[in-house]
N, C-alpha and C positions, 0 to 999 in steps of 0.2 A: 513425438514429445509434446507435452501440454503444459503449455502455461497458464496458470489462475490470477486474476491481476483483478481486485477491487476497485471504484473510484475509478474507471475504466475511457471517461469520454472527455474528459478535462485535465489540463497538466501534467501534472505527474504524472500521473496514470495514462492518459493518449499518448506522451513520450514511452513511457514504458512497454506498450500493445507496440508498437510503431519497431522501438528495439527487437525485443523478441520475434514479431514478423517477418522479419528481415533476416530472423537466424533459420526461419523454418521452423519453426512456434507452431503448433496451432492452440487458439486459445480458449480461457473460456472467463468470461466478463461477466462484470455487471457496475450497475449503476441506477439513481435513480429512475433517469426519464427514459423511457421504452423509445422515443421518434428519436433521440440523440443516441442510442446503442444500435439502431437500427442502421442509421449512418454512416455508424462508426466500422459495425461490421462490411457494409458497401465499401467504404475505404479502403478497410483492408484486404477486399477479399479482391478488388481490383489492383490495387499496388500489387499483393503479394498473392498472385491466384491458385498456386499451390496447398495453401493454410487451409485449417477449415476455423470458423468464427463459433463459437456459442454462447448465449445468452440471456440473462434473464432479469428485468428489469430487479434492483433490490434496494431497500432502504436498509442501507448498515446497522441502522438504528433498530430496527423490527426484530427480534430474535426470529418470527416465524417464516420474515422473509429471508434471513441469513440462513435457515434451514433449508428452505426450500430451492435455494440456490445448491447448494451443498449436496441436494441429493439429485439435482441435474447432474453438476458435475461428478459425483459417484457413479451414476447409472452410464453417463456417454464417456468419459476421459479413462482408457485402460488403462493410461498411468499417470499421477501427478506428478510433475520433475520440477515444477516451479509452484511454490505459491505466494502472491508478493500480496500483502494486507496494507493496499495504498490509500481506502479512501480514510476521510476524515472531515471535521468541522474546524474552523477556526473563528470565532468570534473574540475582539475585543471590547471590555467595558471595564472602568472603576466595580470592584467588588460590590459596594454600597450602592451602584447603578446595574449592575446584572439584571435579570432580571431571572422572576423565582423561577427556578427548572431549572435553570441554563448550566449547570453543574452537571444535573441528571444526564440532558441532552445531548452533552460533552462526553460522558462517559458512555454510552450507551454505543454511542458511534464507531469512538475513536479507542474503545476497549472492550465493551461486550461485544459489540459485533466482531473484530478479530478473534478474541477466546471462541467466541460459539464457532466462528467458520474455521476455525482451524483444529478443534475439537473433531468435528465433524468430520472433516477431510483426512487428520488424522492413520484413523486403521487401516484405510489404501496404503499411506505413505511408511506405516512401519511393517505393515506385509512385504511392502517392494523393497524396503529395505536401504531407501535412497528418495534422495529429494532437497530440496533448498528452501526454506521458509524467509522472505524477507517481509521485516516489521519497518516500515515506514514512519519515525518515531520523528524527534523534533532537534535544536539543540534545545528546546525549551523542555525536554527530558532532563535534561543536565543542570540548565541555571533556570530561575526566575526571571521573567520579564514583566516591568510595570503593566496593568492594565489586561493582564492575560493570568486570572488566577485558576479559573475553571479549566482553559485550553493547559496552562503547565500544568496543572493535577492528572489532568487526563494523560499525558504524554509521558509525564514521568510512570504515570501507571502502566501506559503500554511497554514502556526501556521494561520494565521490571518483570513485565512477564516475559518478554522477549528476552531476556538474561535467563530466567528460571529456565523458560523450557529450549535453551542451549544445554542448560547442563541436562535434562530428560532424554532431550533426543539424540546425544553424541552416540548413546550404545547402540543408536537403530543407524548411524550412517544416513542420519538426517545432519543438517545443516542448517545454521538459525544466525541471522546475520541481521542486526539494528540500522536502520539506515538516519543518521540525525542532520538533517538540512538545515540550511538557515533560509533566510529567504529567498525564494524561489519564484522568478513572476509567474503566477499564475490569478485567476478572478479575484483572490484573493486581497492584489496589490493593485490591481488595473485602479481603483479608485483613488489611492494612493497619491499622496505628491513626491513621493520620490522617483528619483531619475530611474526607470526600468533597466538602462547599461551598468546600474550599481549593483542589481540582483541577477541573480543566477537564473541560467537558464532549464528547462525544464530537461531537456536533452541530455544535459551536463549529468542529471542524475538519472538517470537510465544508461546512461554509459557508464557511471559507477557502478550500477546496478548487474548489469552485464559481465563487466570485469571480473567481478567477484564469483557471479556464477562459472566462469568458463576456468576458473581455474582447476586445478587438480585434484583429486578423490582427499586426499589427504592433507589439503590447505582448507579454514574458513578465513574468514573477514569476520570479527564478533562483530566491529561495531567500525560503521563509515561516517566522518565529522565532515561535511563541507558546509561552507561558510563562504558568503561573498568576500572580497577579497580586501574589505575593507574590518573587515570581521565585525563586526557592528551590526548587522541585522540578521 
């Protein structure tokens, strides 16, 4: 069994490699910096030395590097059974303080990169005729938050297609499942001055993550809401 997990060395995504490894995963990752995927594979291949790791440094952002990733995992994984589209950007600023791009930069990340890699990935996974897609989306999918106009555009744009292509792939016996978190510590928050025991942990959502996958041929999850427990971030 192969799992694909974007945003692969940080947060979310190192809880999620960590989950999966421990069911007898083996994966295939990526992330920016090549000496942190390098690691990250050491990690796991010593935790969990049954797996096998594969790799390829990628910026989300790149269509050419989201491709090239895409046709690793084509040529080595005989079959896709997970593909979870975790990484992402989050910057806050006042609109009128943005700065120009950061719209583009947002989108490019945190939506074209998932459409092209899942594109891609794609005709493996309706030949095999099974698979689980999760989108890694926001609650800021759902409501507006001050100061985050570019990050909620983006995020409502990924719920959306991640809603679309549930209803696409149900006849193939794919599975499409929204994952919308609220705040999660990860780099994100470390600069932050709120209490880190008010936000969720990174783990928290890999076990949801997990859950939803192990359950039965004929169950999905559309869409997972977790929230700190004060519901406020």
């Amino acid at each position: 069994m192969f799992a694909v997990i974007t945003g692969a060395t940080k947060g979310i995504g190192r809880a999620l490699t960590r989950r999966f490894a421990a069911e007898g995963f083996d994966l295939a990752v990526c992330a920016r910096n090549k000496m942190e995927l390098q690691q990250l594979k050491n990690d796991l291949e010593q935790h969990f030395p049954t797996i096998r790791v594969l790799y390829i440094a990628t910026d989300m952002g790149n269509k050419t590097e989201v491709l090239t990733f895409a046709e690793m995992v084509n040529k080595e994984c005989p079959t896709i059974d997970v593909l979870i589209n975790n990484a992402g950007l989050f910057l806050t600023n006042p609109i009128l303080r943005e700065p120009d791009g950061l719209l583009e930069q947002m989108m490019a990340i945190n939506l074209y990169g998932p459409y092209h890699l899942t594109r891609a990935l794609l005709p493996k996974m309706t030949n095999q005729k099974s698979g689980h897609i999760f989108n890694i989306c926001s609650v800021a999918s759902l409501i507006g938050f001050e100061d985050c106009v570019s990050y909620t555009a983006s995020k409502h744009a990924l719920y959306g297609f991640s809603k679309a292509l549930r209803q696409e792939l149900k006849t193939f016996s794919i599975k499409v499942t929204s994952v919308l978190p609220g705040a999660v510590y990860t780099a994100s928050w470390e600069s932050s001055d709120v209490n880190s025991g008010r936000i969720m942990a990174p783990e928290d959502i890999a076990e949801a993550v997990y859950g939803c996958y192990r359950l039965s041929e004929r169950t999905v999850v559309e869409d997972i809401v977790l929230r700190p427990m004060l519901g406020d971030l």
